[in-house]
Structures are given as C-alpha cells and as structure tokens.
N, CA, C and O atoms as CSV, one atom per row, in Angstrom:
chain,resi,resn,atom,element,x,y,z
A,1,UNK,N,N,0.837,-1.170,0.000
A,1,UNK,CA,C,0.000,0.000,0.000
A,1,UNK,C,C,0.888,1.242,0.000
A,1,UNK,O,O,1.662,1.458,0.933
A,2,UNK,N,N,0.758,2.181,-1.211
A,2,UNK,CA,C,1.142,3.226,-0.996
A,2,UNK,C,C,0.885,4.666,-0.184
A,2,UNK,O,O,-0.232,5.184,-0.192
A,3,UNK,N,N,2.160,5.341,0.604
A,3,UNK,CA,C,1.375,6.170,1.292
A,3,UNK,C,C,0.199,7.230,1.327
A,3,UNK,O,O,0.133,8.043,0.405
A,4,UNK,N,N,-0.338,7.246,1.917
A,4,UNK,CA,C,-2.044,8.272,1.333
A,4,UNK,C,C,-1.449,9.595,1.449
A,4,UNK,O,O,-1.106,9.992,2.563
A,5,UNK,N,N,-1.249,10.503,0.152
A,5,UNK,CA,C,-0.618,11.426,0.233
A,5,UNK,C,C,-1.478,12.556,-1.149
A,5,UNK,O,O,-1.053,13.034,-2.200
A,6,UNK,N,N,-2.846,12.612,-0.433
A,6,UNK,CA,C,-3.686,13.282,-1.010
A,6,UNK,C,C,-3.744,15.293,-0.864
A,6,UNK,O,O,-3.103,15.680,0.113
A,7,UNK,N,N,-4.150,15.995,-1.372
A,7,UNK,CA,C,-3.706,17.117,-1.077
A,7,UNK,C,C,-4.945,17.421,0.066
A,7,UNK,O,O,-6.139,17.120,0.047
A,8,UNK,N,N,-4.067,18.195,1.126
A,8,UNK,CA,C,-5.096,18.716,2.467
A,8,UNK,C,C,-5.435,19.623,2.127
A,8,UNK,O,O,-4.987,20.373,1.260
A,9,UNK,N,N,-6.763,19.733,3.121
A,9,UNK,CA,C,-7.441,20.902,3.064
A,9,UNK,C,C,-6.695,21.934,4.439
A,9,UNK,O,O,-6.846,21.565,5.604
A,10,UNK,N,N,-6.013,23.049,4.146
A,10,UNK,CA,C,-5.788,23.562,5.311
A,10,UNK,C,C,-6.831,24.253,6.458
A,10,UNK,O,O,-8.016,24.553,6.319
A,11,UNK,N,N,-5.812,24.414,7.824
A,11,UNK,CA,C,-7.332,24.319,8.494
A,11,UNK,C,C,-6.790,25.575,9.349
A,11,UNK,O,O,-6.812,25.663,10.577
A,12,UNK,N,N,-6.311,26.505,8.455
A,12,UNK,CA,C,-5.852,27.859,9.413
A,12,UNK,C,C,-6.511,28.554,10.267
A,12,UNK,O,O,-6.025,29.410,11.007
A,13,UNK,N,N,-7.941,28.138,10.193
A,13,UNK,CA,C,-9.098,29.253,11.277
A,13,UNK,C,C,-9.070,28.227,12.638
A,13,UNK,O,O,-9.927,28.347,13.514
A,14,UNK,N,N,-7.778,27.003,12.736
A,14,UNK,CA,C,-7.790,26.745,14.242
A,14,UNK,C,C,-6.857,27.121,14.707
A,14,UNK,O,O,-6.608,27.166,15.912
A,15,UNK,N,N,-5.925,27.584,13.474
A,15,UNK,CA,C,-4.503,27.278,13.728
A,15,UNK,C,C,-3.610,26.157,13.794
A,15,UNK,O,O,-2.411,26.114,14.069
A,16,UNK,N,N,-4.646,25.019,13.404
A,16,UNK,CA,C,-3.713,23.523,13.249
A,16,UNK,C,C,-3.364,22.973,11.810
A,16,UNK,O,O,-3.571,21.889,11.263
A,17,UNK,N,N,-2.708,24.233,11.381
A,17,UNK,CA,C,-2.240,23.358,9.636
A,17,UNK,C,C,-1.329,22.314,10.149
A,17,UNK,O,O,-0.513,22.451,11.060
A,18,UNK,N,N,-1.627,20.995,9.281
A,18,UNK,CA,C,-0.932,19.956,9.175
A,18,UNK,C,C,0.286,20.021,8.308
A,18,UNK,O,O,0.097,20.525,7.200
A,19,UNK,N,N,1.525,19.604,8.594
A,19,UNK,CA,C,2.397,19.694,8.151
A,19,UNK,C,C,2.840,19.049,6.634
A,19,UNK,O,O,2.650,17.852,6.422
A,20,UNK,N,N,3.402,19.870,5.670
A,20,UNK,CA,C,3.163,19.757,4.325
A,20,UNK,C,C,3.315,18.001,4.054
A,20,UNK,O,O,2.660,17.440,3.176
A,21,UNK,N,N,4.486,17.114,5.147
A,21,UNK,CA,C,4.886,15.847,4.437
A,21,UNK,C,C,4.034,15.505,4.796
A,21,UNK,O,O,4.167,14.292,4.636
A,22,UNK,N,N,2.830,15.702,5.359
A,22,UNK,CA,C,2.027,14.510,6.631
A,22,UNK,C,C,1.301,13.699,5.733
A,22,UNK,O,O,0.473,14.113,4.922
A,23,UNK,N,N,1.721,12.266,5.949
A,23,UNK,CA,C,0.918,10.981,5.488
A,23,UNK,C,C,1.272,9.935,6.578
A,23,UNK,O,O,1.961,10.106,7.584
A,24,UNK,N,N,0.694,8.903,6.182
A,24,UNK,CA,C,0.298,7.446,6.981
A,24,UNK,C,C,1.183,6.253,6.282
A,24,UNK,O,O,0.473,5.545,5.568
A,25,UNK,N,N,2.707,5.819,6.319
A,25,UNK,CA,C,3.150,5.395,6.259
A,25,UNK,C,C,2.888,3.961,6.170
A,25,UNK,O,O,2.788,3.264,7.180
A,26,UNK,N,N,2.751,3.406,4.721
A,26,UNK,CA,C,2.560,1.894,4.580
A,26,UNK,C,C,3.243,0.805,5.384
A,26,UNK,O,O,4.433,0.900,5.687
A,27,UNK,N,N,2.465,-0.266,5.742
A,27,UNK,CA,C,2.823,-1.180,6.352
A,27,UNK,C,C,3.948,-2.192,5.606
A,27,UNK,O,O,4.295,-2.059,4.432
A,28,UNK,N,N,4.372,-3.073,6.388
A,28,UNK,CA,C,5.131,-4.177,5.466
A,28,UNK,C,C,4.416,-4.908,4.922
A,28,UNK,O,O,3.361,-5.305,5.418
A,29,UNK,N,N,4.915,-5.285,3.607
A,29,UNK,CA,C,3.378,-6.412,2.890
A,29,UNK,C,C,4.504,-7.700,2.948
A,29,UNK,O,O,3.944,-8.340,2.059
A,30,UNK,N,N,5.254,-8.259,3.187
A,30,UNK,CA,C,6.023,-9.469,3.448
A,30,UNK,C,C,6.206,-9.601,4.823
A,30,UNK,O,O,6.125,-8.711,5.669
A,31,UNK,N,N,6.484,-10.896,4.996
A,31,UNK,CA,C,7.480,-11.113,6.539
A,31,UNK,C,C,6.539,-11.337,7.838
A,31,UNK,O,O,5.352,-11.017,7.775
A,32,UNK,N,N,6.953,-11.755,8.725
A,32,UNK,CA,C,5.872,-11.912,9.950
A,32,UNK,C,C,4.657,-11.058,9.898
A,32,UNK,O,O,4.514,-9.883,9.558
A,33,UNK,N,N,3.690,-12.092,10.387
A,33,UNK,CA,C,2.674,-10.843,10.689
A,33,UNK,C,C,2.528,-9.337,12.020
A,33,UNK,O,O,2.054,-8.206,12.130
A,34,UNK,N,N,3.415,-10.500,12.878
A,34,UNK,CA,C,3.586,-9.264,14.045
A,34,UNK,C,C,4.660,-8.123,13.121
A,34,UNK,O,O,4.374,-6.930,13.229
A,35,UNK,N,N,5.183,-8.288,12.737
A,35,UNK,CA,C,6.025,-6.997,12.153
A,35,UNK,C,C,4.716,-5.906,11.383
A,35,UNK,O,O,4.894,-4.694,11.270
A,36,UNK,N,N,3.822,-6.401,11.056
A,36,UNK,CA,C,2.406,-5.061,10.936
A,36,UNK,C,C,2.606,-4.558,12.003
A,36,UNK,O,O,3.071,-3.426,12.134
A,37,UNK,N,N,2.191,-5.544,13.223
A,37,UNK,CA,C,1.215,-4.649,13.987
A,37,UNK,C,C,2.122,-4.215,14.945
A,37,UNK,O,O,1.727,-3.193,15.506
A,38,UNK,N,N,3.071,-4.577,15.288
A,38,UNK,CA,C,4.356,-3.763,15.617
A,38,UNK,C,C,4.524,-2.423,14.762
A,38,UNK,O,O,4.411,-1.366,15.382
A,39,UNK,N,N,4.769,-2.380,13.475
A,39,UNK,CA,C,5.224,-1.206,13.179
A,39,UNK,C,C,3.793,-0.579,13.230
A,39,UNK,O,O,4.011,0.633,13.204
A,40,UNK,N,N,2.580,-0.756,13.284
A,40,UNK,CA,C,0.857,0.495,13.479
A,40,UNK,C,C,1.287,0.608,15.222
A,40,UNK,O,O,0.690,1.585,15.674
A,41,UNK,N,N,1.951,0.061,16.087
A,41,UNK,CA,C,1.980,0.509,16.994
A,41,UNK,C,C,3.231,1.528,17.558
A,41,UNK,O,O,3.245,2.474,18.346
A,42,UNK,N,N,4.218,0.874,16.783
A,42,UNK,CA,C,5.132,2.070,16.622
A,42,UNK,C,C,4.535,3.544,15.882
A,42,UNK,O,O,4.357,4.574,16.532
A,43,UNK,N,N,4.367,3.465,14.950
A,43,UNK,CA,C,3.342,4.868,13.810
A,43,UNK,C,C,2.785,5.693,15.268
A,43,UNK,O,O,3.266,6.807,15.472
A,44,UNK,N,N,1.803,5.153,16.237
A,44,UNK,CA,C,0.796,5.502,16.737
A,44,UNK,C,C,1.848,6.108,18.185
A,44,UNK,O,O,1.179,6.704,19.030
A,45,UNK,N,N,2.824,6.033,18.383
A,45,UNK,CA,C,4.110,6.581,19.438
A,45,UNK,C,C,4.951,6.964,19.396
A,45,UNK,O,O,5.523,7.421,20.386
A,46,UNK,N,N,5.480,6.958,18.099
A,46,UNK,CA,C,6.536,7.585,18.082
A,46,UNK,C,C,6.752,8.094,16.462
A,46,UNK,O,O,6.176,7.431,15.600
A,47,UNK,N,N,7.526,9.192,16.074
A,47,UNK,CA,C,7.757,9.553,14.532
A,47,UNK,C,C,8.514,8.795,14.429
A,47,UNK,O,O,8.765,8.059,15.383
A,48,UNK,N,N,9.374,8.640,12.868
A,48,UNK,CA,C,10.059,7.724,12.207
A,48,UNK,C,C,10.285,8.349,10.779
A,48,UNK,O,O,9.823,8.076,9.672
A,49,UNK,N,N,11.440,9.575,11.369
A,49,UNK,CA,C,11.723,10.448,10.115
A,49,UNK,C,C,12.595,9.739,8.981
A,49,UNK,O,O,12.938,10.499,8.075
A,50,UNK,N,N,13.044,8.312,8.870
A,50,UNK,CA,C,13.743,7.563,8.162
A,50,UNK,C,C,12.241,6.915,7.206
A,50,UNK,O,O,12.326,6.001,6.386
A,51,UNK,N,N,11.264,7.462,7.475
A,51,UNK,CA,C,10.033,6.936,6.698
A,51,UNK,C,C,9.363,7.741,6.371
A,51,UNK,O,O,8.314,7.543,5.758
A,52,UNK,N,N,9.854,8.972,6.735
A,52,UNK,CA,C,9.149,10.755,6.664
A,52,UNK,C,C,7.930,10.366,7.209
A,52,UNK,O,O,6.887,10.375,6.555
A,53,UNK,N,N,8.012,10.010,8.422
A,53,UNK,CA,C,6.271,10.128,9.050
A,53,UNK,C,C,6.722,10.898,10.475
A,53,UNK,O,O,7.233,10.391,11.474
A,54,UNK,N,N,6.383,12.193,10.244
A,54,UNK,CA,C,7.033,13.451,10.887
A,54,UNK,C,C,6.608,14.185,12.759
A,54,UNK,O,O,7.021,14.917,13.658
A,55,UNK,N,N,5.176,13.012,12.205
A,55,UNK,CA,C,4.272,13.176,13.517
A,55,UNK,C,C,4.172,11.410,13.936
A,55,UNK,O,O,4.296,10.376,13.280
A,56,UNK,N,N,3.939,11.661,15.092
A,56,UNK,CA,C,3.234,10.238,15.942
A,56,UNK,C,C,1.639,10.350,15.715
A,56,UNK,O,O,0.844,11.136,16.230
A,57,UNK,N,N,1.464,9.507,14.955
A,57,UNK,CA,C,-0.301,9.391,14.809
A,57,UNK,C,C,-0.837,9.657,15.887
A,57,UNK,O,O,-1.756,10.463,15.744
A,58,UNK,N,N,-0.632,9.258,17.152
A,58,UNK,CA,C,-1.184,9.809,18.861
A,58,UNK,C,C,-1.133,11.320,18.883
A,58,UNK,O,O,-1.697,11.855,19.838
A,59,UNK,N,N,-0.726,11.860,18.257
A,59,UNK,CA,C,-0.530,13.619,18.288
A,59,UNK,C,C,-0.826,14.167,17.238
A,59,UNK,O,O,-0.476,15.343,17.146
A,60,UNK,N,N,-1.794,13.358,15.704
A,60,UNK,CA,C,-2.293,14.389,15.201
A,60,UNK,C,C,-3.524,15.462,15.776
A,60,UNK,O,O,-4.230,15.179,16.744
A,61,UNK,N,N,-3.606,16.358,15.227
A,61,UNK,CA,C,-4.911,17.070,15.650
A,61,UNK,C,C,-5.859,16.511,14.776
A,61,UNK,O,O,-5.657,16.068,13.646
A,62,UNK,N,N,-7.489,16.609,15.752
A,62,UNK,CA,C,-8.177,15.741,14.714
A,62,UNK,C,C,-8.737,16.496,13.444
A,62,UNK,O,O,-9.642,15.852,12.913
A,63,UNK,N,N,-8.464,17.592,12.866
A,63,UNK,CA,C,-8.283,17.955,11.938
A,63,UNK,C,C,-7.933,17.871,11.092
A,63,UNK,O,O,-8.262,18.470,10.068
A,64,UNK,N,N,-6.804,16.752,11.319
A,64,UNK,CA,C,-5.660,16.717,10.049
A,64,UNK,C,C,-6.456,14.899,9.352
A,64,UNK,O,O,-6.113,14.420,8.271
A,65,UNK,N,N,-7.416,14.280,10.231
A,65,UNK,CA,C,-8.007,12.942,9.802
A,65,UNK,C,C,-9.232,13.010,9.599
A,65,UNK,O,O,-9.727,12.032,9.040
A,66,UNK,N,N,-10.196,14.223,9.988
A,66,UNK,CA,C,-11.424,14.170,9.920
A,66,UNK,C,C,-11.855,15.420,9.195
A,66,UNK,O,O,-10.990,16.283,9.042
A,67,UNK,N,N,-13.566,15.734,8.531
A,67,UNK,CA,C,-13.571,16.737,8.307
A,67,UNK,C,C,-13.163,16.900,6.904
A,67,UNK,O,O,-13.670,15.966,6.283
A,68,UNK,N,N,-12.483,17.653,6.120
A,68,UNK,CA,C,-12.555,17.992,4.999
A,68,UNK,C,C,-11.494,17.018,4.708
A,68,UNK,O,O,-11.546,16.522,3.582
A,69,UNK,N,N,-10.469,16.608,5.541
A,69,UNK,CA,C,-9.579,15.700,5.488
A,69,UNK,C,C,-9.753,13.987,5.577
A,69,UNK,O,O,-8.956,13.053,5.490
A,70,UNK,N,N,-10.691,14.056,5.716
A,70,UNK,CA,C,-11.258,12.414,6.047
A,70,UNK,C,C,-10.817,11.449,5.147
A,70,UNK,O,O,-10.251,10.375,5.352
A,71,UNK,N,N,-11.295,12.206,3.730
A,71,UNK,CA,C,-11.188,11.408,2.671
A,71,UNK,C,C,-9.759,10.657,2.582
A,71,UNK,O,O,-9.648,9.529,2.103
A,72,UNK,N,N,-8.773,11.341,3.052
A,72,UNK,CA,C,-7.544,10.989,2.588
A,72,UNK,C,C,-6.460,10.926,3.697
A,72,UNK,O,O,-5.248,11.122,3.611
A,73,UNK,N,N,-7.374,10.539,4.952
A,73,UNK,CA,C,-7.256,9.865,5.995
A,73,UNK,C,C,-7.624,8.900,7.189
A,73,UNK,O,O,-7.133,7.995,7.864
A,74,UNK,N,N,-8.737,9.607,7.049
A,74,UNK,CA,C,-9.834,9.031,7.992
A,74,UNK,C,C,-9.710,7.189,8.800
A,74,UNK,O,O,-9.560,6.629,9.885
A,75,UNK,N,N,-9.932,6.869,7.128
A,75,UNK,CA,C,-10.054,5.341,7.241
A,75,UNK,C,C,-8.300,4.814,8.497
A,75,UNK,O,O,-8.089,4.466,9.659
A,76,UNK,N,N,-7.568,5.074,7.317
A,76,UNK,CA,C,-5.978,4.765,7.951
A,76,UNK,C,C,-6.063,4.700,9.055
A,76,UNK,O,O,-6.066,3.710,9.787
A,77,UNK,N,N,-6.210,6.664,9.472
A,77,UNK,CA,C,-5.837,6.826,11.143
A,77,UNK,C,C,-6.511,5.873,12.000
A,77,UNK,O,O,-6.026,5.510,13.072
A,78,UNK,N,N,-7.839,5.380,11.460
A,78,UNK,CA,C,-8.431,4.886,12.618
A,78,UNK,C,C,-8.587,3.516,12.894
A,78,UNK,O,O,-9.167,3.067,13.882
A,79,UNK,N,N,-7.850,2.609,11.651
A,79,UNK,CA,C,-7.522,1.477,12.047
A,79,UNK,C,C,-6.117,1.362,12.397
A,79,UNK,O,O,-5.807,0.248,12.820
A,80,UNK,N,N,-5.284,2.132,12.338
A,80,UNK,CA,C,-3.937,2.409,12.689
A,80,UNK,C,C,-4.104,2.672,14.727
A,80,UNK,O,O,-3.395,2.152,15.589
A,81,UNK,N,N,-5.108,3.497,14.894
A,81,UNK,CA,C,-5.531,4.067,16.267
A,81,UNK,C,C,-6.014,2.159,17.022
A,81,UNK,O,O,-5.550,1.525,17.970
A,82,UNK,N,N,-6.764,1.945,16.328
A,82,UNK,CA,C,-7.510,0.498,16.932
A,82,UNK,C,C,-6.631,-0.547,17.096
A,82,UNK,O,O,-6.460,-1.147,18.157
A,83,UNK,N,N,-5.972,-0.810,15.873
A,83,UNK,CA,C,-4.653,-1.823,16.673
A,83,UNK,C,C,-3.918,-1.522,17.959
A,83,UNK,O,O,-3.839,-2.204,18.981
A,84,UNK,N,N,-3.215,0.074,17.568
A,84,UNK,CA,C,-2.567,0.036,18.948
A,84,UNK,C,C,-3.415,0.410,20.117
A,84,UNK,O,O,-3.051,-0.170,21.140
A,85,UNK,N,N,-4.136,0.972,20.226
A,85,UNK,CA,C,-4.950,0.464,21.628
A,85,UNK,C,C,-4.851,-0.209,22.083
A,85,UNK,O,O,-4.240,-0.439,23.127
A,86,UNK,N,N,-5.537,-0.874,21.325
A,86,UNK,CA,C,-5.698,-2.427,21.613
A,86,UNK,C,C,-4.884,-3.120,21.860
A,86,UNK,O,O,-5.085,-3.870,22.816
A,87,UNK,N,N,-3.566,-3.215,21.123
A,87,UNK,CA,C,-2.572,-3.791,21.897
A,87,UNK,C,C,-2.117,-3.019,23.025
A,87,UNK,O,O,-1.799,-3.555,24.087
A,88,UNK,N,N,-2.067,-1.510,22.783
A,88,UNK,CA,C,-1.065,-0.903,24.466
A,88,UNK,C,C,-2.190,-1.042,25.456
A,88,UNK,O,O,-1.941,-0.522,26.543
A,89,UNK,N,N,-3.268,-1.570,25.353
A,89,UNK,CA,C,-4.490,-1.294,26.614
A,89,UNK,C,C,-4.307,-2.977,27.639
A,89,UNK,O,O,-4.749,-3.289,28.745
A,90,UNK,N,N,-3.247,-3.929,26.380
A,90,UNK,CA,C,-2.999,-5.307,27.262
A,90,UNK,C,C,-2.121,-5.464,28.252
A,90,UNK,O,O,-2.033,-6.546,28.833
C-alpha cells in the first residue's frame, strides 16, 4: 500500500495546519505478521523520520483525519488508532 498522500485541506481558522509531508506510512506487505502490527503501533508513538512520518499518529490534531480531510485519511488513522490500543491497553 502506498502512502495516502492526497492534497489537504488547510485548516488555518484553528490554527492547526498539518504539516506539508504529513501521510500514513505503509505497512510491510512481506514477513511476519507481528512486524504489521508492531510497526501500526510504533506509527501511533513515536515519529520515524527515516520513513518521513514526521508526527506520531497519537498527536495528530483531529483535523488533520477528519472533516474535509477524512477522505484521505480518515479510514488509515483509525484502524492504525484500533490496533494500537488495543494492543497498548494489554
């Protein structure tokens, strides 16, 4: 899967423009399956500027996934959000 790197809608009347690289960094499509959900739980804690994913999904504003932005995030963030929960809540 390539990264979702659709053009944003800026959202200057909150003051939370999202940052120009911001996308959702594809998973591994080979190799263990825990190496997914390891790296959606890494995504969701920490950045990983060797993958240009500049923010920790846990710290976007929800602006930058919902809203005029949905389209070309929405889905991602929020199964990206549900794995790691779910795993950091064990």
């Amino acid at each position: 899967m390539e990264p979702t790197s659709l053009t944003l809608v800026p959202t200057s009347q909150t003051g939370t423009d999202p940052p120009r690289d911001l996308h959702i960094p594809p998973l591994p499509k080979r190799g263990p399956m825990n190496a997914c959900w390891k790296q959606a739980v890494s995504d969701w804690q920490e950045r990983d500027l060797s993958r240009s994913h500049s923010v920790a999904l846990k710290d976007w504003h929800p602006t930058w996934y919902s809203g005029a932005n949905r389209e070309a995030f929405g889905v991602q963030y929020g199964k990206r959000k549900l794995i790691a929960l779910e795993f950091l809540d064990r």
